[in-house]
N, C-alpha and C positions, 0 to 999 in steps of 0.2 A: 879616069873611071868611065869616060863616055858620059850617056845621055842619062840626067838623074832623075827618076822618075818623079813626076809632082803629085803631091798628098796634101788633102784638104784636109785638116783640123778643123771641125766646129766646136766649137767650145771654149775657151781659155782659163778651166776652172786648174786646180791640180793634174786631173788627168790628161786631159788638153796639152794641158803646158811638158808634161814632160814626155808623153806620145812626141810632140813635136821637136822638144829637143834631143830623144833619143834617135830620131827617124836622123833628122838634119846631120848626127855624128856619124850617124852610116852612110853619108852620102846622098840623100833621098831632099829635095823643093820641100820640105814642111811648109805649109804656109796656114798658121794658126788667124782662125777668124773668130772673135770674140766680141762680147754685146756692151763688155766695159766702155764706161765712157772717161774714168778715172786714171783706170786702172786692170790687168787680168788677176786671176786668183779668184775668184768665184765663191766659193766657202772656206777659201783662206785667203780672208784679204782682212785689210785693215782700213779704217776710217779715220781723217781728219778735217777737223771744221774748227770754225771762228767760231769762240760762243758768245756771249751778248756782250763779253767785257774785253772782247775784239783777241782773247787769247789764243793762240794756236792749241787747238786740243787735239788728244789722238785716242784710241781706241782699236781694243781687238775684240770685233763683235760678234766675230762667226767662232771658227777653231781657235778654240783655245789651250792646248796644247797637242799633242798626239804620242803614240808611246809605238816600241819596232821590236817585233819578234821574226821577222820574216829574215833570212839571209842576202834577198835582193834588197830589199828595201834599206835594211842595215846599211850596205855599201853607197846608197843614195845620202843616209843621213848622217853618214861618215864623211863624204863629202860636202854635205851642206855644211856640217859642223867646222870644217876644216876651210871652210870662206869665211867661216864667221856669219853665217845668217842665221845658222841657230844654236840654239845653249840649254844646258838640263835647266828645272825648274827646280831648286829645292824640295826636296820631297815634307824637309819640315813647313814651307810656307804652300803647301796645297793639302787637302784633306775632304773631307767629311764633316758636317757642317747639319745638328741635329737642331730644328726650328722649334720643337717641341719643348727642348732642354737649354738650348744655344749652346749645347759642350758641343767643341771644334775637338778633332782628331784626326792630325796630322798624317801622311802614309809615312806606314815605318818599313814596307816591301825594297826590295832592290830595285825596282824598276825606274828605268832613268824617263822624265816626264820633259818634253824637246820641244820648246816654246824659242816664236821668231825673235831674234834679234835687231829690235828696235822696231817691231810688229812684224807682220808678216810683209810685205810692200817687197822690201828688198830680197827675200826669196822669191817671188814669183816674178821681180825683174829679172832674176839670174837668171829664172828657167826660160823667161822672154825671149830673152839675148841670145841663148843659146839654138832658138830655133834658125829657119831661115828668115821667116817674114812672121811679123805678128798685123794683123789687123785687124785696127777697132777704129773707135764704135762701129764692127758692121753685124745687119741681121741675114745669116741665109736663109731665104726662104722658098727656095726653087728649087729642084736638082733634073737636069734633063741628060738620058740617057744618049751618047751617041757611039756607033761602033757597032761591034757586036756582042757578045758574049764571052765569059771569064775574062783573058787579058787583051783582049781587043775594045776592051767597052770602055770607055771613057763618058768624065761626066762632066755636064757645064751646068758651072751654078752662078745663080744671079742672086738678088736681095728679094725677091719676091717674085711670082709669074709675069713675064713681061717687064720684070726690073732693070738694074742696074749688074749686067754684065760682073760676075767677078773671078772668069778664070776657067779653064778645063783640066780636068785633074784625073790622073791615071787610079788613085783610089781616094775614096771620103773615108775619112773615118770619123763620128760624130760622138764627142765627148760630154754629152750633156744630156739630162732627165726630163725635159719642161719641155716649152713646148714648141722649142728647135726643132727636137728628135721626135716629134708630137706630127712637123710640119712635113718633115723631109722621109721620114721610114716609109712610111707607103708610097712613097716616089721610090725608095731607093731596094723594095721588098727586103727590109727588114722587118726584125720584129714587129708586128703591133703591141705596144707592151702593157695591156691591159689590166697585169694583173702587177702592176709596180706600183707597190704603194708607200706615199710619202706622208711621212710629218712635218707636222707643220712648228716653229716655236716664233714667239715676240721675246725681240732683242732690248732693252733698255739701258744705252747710254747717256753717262748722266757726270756733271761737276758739282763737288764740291768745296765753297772755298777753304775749308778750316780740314785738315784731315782726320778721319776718324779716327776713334781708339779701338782699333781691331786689329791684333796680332798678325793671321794669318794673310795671303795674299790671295789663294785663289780657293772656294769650296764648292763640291755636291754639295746640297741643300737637299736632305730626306724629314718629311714631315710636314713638308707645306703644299699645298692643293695649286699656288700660285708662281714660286720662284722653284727654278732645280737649280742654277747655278749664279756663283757670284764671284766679282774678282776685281782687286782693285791694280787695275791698267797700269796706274802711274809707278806702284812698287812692282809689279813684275816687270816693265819693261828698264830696268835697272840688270838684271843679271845679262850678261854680257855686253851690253850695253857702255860709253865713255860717261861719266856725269855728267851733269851739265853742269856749268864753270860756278852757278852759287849752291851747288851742293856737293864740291871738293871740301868746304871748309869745314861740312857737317850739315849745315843750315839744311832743313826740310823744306820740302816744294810747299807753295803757300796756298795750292788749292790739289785737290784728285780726282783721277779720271775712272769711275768706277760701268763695271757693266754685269748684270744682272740675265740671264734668259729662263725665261716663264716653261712652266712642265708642256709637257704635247696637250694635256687637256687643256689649260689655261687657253692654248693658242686654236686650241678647236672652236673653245666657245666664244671665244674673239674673234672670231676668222672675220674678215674683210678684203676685198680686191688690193692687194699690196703694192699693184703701182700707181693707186693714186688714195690713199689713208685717207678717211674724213679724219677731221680733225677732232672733234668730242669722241672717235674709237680712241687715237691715239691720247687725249686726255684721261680716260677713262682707265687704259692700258698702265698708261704712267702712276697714276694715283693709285692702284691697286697694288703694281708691283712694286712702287714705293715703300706704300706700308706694310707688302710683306715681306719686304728689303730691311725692314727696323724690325720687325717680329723676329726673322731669324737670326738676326746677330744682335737681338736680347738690345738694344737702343727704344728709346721714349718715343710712344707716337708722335711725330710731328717733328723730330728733332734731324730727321736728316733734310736739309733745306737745300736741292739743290738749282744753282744757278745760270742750268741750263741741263737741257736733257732732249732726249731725240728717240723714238721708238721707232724700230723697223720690225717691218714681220717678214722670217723667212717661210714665205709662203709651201717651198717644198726642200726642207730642212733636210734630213735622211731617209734613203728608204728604209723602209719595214719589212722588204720582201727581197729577196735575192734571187738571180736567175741561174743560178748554179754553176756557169762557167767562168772562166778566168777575163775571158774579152769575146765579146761576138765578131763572128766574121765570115765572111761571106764570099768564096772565090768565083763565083759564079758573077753576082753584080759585080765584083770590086768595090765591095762596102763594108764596115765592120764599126763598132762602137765597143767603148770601155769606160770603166766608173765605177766606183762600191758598191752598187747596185750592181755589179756583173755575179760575183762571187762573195763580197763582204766580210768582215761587217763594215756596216758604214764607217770609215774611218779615213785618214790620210794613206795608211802603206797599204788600203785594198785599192783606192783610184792609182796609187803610184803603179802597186803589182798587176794593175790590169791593163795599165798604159803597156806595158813592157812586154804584157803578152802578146797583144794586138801587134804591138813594134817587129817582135821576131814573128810573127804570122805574114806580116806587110814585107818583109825582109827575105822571107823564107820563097814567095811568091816570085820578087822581082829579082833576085838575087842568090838564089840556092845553092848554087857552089860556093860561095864566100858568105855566108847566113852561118849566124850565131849556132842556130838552130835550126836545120833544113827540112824538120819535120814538121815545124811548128804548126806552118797553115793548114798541112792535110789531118794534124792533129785537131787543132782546132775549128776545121774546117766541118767534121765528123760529129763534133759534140751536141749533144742533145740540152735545150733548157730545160728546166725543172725549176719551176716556181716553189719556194718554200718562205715560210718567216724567217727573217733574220736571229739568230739568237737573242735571248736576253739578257738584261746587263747593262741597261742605260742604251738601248736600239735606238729609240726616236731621239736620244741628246747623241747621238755618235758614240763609237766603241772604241775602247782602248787594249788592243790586241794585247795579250803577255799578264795582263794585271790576276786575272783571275775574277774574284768576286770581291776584289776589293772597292770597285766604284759600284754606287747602289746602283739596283734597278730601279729604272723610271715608273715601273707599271705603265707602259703605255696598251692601250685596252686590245683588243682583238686585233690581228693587225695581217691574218693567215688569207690568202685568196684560197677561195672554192677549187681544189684540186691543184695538181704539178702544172700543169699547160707543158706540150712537149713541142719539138719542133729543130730543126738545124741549129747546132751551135750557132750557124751564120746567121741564121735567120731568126733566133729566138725565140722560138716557139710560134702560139697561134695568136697571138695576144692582142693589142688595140691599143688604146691610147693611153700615151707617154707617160699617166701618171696623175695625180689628183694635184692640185693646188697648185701648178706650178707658175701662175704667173707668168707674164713676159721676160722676166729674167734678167732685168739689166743693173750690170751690177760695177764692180771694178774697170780695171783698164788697165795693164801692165803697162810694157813699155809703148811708145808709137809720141802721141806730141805729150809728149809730158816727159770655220771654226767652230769632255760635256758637249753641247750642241754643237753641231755645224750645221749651215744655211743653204737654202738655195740661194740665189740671190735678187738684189733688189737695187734698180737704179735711182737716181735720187728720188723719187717720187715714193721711193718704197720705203723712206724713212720719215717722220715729221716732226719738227721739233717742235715739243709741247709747249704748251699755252700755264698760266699757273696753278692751275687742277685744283684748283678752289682753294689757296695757300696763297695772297699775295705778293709775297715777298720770296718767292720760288723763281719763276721764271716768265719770260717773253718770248711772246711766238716770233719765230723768223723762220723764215724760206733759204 
């Protein structure tokens, strides 16, 4: 095929990850750069830790599941399905979840609800793998133009101005909202994207030894000022899932792994710098959405005791705001960016569908005569942004494309920028910086040495495990 052109992936969230293994199956150096230091997956990743009784626990703290109405995206989840990374979600053990009354109301719609198989981890290894190169923990933070203009222009990027050298690359493409894309757009005349606004939610992972008496496995939470979602980890990561060898004979697990995320307000008026939590926020965080963790599933103040628990804030959860197009791009720099924030709504199948648009745009460019789509780029190249609110519908917890009105609305408050902002598809409009809250962003790590809401991310600092929130016999702080 000759010489294959190289493409810098910044990002390693969803979109990232499958920009990069789309590009790699065309023949194209993907080389995905990402800030994990875990793990990639970014707002679909999963967590595990020791907790104070040295147990291995796990945890899906961002997406918790996602739903496909798109025809591209379908053939994506048909494939994932057919690895075995992911499996429907009973529709009777997910629901609605009234805090006011504690009557749970399970979905009784058609829609299939496609939750990771055995968390999320092993889906975004697969889509690792399949790039060319994945690398973590690195940060870009340089982009220097060399060449000339449109396909002569190449870009050397390093880890900061005067950094650490990491490669020259015939197009960037930057898969990420914080403040990656914060550092590198006005190096690389994209968008300023000023008018991208994000929410924010507190995550709350949490054990308990004795497992509760609640039916269901995952709920919206409508009626509480404090929790929109809850889910108990240890029985959802059971469907597709093998047992584990003492629960063949029936025997239930002796303790569970539950997670909890707080409404967009709760985490407004909590906000704190998310990569490094004082400790009395994260106290405070925990004890409140504790007890509004017993409120809503109708349990005795003080009776859920758990024995270890850990709060992160996704400092910049979903956008609120959409820029109208499917993927930015830019034939002029050879630069372009994609993510639910391109077109939306915040969900999984809008970062997948806009990875894929950007893919045949990059394709369309280097490759025209044999491109999927040899319109793609001048398609895309053409498009004007247009700033709007995201729909409603549960906007600031992520959306679930095909449902309808069946998952509440969050009421997350004003969320509309002052006017459309227009400007080149490629270029995004007029806009500025990257985005509110976003933090540093460091979060997972797919492959290399080794998610109602979804998150921005957060590296280990951006989680703390709580102290015992004035309940002794609760928990122990660790690091």
């Amino acid at each position: 095929m000759g010489y294959a052109p190289r493409v810098a992936v910044v990002g390693g969230g969803i979109s990232g990850l499958v920009l990069a293994k789309e590009l790699t199956s065309r023949g194209f150096h993907a080389v995905c750069f990402d800030t994990g230091e875990r793990a990639t997956g970014g707002r679909l990743s999963s967590r595990r830790f020791r907790d104070n009784d040295g147990r291995d626990v796990a945890f899906d703290h961002s997406t918790q599941y996602f739903t496909v109405d798109d025809p591209r995206f379908e053939a994506l989840a048909k494939e994932w399905a057919a690895e075995g990374l992911i499996a429907p979600w009973p529709n009777s053990a997910v629901g609605v979840l009234d805090a006011t009354s504690g009557r749970f109301r399970s979905f009784d719609d058609a829609t299939t609800r496609w939750i990771g198989v055995d968390g999320w981890t092993p889906l975004c290894e697969f889509l690792a793998e399949g790039a060319h190169e994945v690398v973590r923990p690195q940060w870009v933070g340089a982009m220097t133009p060399v060449g000339g203009d449109g396909a002569k222009r190449r870009w050397e990027l390093a880890s900061g101005p005067g950094g650490k050298p990491l490669g020259t690359f015939d197009f960037v493409a930057v898969s990420h909202n914080g403040k990656c894309a914060l550092r590198l757009a006005p190096t690389a005349e994209l968008a300023k994207q000023r008018k991208l606004i994000l929410s924010s939610v507190w995550a709350l992972m949490f054990v308990v030894d004795a497992p509760l008496d609640v039916a269901f496995e995952g709920a919206h939470v409508t009626g509480s000022d404090v929790v929109s979602w809850v889910s108990n980890i240890t029985k959802k990561r059971r469907h597709g899932s093998k047992p584990r060898e003492r629960e063949r004979d029936g025997t239930p697990p002796e303790y569970e792994c539950w997670v909890a995320h707080s409404t967009p307000q709760f985490a407004r008026d909590n906000k704190c710098p998310q990569e490094a939590i004082p400790k009395n926020v994260a106290s405070d965080v925990a004890r409140a959405m504790t007890a509004a963790f017993e409120t809503a599933l109708g349990l005795p103040s003080g009776s859920v005791k758990p024995t270890y628990a850990r709060a992160q804030l996704w400092g910049a959860a979903n956008p609120l705001t959409r820029a109208g197009v499917p993927a930015v791009f830019d034939a002029e720099t050879m630069t372009g960016a994609c993510g639910d924030w391109c077109e939306g709504p915040p969900s999984v199948q809008a970062a997948a569908t806009s990875a894929s648009a950007l893919a045949d745009a990059i394709e369309a460019t280097f490759r025209p005569t044999d491109a999927r789509d040899p319109t793609a780029a001048a398609t895309l190249d053409a498009m004007r942004v247009r700033w709007s609110p995201c729909a409603k519908g549960s906007a600031a917890l992520g959306a679930f494309p095909g449902v309808g009105g069946v998952v509440p609305d969050m009421g997350e408050v004003e969320a509309a920028p002052a006017g459309s902002g227009r400007g080149r598809g490629g270029r995004g409009g007029r806009g500025g910086r990257g985005g509110r809250g976003g933090g540093r962003g460091r979060g997972r790590g797919g492959r290399g040495n080794g998610a109602s809401g979804r998150g921005g991310r957060g590296r280990d600092r951006g989680g703390v495990s709580v102290a015992a929130l004035s309940r002794p016999p609760m928990m122990m702080m660790s690091r």
